[in-house]
N, CA, C and O of each residue as an XYZ file, in Angstrom:
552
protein
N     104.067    111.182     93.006
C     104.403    110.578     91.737
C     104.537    111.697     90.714
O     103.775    112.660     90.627
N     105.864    111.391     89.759
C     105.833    112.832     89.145
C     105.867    112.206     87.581
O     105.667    110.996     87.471
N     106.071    112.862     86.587
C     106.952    112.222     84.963
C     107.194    113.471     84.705
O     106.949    114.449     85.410
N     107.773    113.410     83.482
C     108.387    114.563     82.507
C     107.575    114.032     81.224
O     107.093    112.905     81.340
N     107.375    114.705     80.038
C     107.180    114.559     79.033
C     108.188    115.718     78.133
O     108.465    116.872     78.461
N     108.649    114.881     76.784
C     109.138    116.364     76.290
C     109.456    115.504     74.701
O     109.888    114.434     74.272
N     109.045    116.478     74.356
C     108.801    116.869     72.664
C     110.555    116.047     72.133
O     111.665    116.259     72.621
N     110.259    115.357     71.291
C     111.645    115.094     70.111
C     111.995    115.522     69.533
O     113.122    115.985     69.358
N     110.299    115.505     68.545
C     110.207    116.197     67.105
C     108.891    115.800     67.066
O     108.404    114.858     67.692
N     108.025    116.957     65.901
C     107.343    116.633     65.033
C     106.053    115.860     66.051
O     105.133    116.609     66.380
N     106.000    114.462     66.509
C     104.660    114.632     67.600
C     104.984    113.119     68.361
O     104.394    112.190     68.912
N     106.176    113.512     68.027
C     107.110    112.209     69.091
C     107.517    112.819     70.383
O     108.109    113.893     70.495
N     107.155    112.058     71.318
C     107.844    112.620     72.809
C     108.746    111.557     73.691
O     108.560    110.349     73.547
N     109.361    111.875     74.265
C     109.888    111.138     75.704
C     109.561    110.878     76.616
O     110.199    111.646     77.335
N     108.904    110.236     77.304
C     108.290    110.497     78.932
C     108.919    109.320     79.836
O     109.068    108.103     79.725
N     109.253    110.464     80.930
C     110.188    109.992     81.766
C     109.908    109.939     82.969
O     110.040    110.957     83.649
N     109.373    108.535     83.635
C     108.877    108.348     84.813
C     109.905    108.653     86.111
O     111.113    108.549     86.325
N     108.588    109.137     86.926
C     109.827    109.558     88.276
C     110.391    108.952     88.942
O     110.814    109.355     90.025
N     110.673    107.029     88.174
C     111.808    106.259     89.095
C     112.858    106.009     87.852
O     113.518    104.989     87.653
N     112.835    107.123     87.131
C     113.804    107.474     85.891
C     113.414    105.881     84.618
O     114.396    105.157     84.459
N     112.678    105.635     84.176
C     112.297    104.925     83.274
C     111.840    105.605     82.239
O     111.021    106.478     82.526
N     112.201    105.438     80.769
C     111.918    106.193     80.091
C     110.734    105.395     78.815
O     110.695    104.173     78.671
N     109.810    106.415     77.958
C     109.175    105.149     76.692
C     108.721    106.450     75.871
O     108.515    107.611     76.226
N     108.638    105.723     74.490
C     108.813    106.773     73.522
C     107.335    106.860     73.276
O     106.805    105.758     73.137
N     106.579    107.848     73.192
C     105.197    108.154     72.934
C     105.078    108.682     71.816
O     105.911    109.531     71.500
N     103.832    108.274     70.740
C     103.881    108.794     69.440
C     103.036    109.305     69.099
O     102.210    108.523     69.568
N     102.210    110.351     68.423
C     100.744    110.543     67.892
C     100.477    109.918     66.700
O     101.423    109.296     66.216
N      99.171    109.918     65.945
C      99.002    109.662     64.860
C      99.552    110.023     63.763
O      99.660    111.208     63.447
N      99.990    108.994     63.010
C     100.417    109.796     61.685
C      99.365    110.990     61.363
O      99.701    112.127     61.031
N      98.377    110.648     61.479
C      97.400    111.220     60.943
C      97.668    112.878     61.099
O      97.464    113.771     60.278
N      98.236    112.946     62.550
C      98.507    114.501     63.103
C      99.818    114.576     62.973
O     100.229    115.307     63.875
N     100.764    114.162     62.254
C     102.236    114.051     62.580
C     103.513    113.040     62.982
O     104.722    112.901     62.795
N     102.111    112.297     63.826
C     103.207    110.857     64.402
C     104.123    110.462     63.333
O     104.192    111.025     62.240
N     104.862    109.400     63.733
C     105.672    108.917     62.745
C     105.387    107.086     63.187
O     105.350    106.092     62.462
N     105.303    107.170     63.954
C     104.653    105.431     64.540
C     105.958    104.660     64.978
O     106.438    103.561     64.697
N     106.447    106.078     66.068
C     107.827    105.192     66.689
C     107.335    104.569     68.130
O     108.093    103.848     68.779
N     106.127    104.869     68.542
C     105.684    104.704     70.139
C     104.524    104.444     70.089
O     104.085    104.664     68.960
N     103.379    103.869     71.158
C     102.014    103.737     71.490
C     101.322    105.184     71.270
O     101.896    106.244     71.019
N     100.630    105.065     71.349
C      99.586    106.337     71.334
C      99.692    106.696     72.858
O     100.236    105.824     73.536
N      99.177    108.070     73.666
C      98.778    108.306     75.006
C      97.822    107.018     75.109
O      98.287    106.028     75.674
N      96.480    106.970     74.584
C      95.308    106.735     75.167
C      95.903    104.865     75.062
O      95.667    104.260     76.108
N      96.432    104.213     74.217
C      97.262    102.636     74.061
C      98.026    102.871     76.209
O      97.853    102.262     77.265
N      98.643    103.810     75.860
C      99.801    103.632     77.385
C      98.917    104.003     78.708
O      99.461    104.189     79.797
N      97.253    104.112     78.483
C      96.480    104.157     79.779
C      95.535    102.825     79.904
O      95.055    102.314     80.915
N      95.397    102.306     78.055
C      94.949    100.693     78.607
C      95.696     99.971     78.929
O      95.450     99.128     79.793
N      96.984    100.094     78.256
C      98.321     99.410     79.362
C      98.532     99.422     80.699
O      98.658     98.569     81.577
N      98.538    100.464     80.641
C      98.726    100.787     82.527
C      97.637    100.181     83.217
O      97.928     99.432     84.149
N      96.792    100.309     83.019
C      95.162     99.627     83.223
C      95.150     98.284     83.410
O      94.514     97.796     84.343
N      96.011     97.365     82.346
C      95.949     96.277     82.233
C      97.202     95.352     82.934
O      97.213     94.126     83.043
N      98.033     96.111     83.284
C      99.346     95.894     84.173
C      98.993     96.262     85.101
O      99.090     95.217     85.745
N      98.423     97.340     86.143
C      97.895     97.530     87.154
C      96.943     96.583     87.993
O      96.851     96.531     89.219
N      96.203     95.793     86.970
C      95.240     95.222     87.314
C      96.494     93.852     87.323
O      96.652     93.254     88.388
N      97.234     93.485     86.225
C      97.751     92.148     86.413
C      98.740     91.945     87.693
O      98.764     90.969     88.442
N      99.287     92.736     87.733
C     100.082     93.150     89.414
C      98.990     92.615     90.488
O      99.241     91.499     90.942
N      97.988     93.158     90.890
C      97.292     92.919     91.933
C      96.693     91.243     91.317
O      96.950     90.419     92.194
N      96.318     90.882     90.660
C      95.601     89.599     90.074
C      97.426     88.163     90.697
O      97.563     87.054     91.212
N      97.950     88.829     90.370
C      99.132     88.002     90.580
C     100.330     88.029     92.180
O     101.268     87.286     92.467
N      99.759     89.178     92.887
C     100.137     89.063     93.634
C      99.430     88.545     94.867
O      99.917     87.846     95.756
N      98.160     89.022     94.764
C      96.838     87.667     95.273
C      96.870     86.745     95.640
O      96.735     86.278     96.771
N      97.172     86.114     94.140
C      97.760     84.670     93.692
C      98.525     83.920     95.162
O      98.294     83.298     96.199
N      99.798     84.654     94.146
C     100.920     84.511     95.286
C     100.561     84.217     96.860
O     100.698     83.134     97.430
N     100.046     85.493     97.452
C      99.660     85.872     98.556
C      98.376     84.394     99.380
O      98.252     83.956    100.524
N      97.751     84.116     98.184
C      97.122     82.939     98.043
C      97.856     81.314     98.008
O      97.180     80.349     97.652
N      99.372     81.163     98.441
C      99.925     80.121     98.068
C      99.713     79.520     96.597
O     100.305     78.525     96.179
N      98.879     80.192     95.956
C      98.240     79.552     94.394
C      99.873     79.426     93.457
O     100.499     80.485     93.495
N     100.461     78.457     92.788
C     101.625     77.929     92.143
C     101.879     78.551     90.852
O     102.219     77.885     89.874
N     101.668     80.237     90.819
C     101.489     80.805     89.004
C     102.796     80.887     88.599
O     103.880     81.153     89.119
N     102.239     80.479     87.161
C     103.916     80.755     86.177
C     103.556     81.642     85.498
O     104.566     82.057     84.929
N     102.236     82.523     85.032
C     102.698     83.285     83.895
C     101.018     83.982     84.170
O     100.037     83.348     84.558
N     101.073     85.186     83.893
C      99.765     85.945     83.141
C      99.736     86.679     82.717
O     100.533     87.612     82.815
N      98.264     86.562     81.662
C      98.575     87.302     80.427
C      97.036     88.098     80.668
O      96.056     87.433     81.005
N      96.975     89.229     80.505
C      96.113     90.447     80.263
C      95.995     90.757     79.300
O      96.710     91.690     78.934
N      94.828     90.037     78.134
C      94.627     90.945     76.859
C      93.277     91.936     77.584
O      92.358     91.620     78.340
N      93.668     93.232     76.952
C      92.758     94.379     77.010
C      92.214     94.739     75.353
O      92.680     94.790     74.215
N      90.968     94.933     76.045
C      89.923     95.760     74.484
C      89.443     96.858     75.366
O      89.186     96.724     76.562
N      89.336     98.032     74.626
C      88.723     99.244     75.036
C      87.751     99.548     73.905
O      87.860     99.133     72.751
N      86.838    100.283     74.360
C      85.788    101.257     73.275
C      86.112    102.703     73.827
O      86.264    102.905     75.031
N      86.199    103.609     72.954
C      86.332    104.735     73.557
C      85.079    105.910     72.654
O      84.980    105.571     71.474
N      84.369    106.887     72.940
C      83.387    107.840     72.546
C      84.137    107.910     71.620
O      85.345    107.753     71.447
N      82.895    108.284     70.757
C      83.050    109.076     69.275
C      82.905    110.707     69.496
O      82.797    111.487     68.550
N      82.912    110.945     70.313
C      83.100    112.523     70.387
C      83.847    112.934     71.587
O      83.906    112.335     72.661
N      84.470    114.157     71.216
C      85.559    114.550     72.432
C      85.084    115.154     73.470
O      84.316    116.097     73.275
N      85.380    114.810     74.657
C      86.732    114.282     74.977
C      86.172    112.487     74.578
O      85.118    111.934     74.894
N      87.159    112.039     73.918
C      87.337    110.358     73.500
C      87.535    109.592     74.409
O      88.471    108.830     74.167
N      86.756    109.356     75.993
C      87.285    108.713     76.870
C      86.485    107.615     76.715
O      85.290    107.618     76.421
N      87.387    106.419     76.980
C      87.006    104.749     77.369
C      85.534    104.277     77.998
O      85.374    104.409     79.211
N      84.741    103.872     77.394
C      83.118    103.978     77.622
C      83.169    102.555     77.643
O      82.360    102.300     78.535
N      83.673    101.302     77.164
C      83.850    100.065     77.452
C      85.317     99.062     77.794
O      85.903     99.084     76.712
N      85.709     98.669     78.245
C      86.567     97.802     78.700
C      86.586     96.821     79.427
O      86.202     96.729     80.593
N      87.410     95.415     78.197
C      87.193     94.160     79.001
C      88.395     93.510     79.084
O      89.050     92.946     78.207
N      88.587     93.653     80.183
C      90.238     92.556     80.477
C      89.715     90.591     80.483
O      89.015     90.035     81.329
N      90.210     90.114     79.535
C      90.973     89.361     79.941
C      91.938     88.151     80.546
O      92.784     87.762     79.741
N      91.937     87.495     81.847
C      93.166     87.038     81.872
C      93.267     85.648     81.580
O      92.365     84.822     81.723
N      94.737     85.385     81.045
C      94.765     83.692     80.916
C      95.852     83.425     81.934
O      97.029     83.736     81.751
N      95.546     83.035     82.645
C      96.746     82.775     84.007
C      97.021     81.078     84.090
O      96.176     80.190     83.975
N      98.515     80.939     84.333
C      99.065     79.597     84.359
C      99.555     79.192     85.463
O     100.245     79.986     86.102
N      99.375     78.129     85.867
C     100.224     77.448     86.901
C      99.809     76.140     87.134
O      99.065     75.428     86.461
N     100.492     75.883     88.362
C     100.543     74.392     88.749
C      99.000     73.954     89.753
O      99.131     74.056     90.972
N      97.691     73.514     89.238
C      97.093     72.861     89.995
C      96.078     74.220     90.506
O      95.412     74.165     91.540
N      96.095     75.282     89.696
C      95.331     76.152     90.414
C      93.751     76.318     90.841
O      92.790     75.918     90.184
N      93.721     76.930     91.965
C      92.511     76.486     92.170
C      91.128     78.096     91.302
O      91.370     79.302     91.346
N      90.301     77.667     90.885
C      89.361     78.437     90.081
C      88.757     79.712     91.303
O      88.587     80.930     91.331
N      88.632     78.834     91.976
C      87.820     80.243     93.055
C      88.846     81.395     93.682
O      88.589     82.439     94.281
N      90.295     80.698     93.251
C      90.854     81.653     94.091
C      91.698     82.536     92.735
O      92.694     83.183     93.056
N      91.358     82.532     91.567
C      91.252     83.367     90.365
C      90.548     83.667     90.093
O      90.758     84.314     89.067
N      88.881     83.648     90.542
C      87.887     84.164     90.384
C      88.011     85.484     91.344
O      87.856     86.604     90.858
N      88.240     85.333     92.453
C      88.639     85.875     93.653
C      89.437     87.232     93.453
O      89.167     88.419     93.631
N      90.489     86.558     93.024
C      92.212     87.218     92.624
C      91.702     88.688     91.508
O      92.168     89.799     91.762
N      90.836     88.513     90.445
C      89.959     89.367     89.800
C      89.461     90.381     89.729
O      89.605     91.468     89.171
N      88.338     89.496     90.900
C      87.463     90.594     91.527
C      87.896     91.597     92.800
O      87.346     92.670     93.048
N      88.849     91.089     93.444
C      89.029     91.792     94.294
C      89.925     93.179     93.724
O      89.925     94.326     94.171
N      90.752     92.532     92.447
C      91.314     93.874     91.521
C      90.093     94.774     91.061
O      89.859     95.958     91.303
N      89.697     94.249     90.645
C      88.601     95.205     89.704
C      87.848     95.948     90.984
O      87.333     97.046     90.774
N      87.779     95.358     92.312
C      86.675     95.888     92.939
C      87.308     96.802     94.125
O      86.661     97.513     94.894
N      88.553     96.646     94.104
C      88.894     97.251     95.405
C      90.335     97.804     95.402
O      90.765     98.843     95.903
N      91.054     96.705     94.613
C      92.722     97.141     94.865
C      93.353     97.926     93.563
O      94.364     98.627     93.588
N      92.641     97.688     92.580
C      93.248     98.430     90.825
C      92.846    100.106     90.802
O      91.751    100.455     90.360
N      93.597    100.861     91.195
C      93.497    102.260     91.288
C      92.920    102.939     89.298
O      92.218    103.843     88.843
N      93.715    101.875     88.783
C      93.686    102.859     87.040
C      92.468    101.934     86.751
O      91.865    102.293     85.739
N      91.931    100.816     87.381
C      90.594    100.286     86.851
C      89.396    101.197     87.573
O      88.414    101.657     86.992
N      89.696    101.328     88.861
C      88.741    102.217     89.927
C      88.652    103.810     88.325
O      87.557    104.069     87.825
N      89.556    104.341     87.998
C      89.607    105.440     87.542
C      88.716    105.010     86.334
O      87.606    105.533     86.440
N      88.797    104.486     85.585
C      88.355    104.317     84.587
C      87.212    103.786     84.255
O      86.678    103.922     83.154
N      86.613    102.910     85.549
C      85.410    102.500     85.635
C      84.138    103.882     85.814
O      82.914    103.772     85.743
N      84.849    104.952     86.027
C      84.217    106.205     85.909
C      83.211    106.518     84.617
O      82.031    106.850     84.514
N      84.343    106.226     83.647
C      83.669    106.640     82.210
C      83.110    104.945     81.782
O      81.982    104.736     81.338
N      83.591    104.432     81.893
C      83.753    102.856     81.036
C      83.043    101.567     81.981
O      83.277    101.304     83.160
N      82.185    100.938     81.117
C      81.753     99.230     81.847
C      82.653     98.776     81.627
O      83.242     98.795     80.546
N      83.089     98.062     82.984
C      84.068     97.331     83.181
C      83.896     95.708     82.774
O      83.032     95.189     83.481
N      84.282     95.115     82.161
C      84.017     93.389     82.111
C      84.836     92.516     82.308
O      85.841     92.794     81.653
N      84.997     91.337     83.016
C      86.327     90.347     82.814
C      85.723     89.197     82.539
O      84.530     88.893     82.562
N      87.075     88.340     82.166
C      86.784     86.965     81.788
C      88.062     86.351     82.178
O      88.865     87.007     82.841
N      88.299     85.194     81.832
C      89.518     84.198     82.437
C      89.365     83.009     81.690
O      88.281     82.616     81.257
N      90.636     82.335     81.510
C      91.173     80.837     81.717
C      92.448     80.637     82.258
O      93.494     81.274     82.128
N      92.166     79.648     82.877
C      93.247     79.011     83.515
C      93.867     77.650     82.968
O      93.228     76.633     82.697
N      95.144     77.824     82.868
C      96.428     76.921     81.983
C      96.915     76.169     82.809
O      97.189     76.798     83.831
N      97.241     74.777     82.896
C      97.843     74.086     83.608
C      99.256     74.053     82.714
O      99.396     73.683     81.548
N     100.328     74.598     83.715
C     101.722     74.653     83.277
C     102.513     75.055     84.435
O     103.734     75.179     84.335
């Protein structure tokens, strides 16, 4: 797995994933940003939280379970002193479908968080991990 990163201007960058996808990364105004892109540390609870919803939903699937939609809100805490890495994080999910059954989204979860989510495995390093759920009939 490779990317590129590369400078715009000023403390805006490009980064360009190695199946050629591109997203604009920004720093703080505070240091320069201009607030055209996420922050780095925003595009690793993302990844975090899409990583984890991938495996939560393909489970599912894999589970005959009937999903139409899920949603991953993420909260992070990160240290007050540097390096600023993620010391709390809690996903999350509200998952929808037809008739679903609870144990097998309880399931679908844990088996992310515990075995199949590579950027949750990473991050559970520095950070308590927590989840939560509801399930939507739709």
């Amino acid at each position: 797995m490779k990317a590129r990163i590369k400078l715009a201007e000023g403390m805006t960058f490009v980064a360009e994933s190695g199946s050629g996808h591109a997203v604009v990364v920004d720093g703080n105004p505070e240091i320069g940003g201009r607030d055209l892109g996420p922050r780095p540390m925003e595009l690793v609870l993302m990844g975090t939280a899409s990583c984890s919803a991938i495996d939560v939903v393909l489970i599912l699937r894999r589970s005959r379970q009937e999903i139409t939609d899920c949603i991953v809100e993420i909260e992070g805490e990160r240290a007050t002193e540097d390096p600023k890495v993620f010391t709390k994080i809690h996903f999350h999910f509200v998952v929808t479908g037809k008739a679903l059954a609870e144990s097998h989204v309880e399931r679908a979860i844990r088996l992310s968080k515990e075995k199949y989510c590579s950027a949750t495995a990473m991050m559970a390093k520095t950070a308590e991990i927590t989840t939560g759920y509801e399930i939507r009939e739709g």
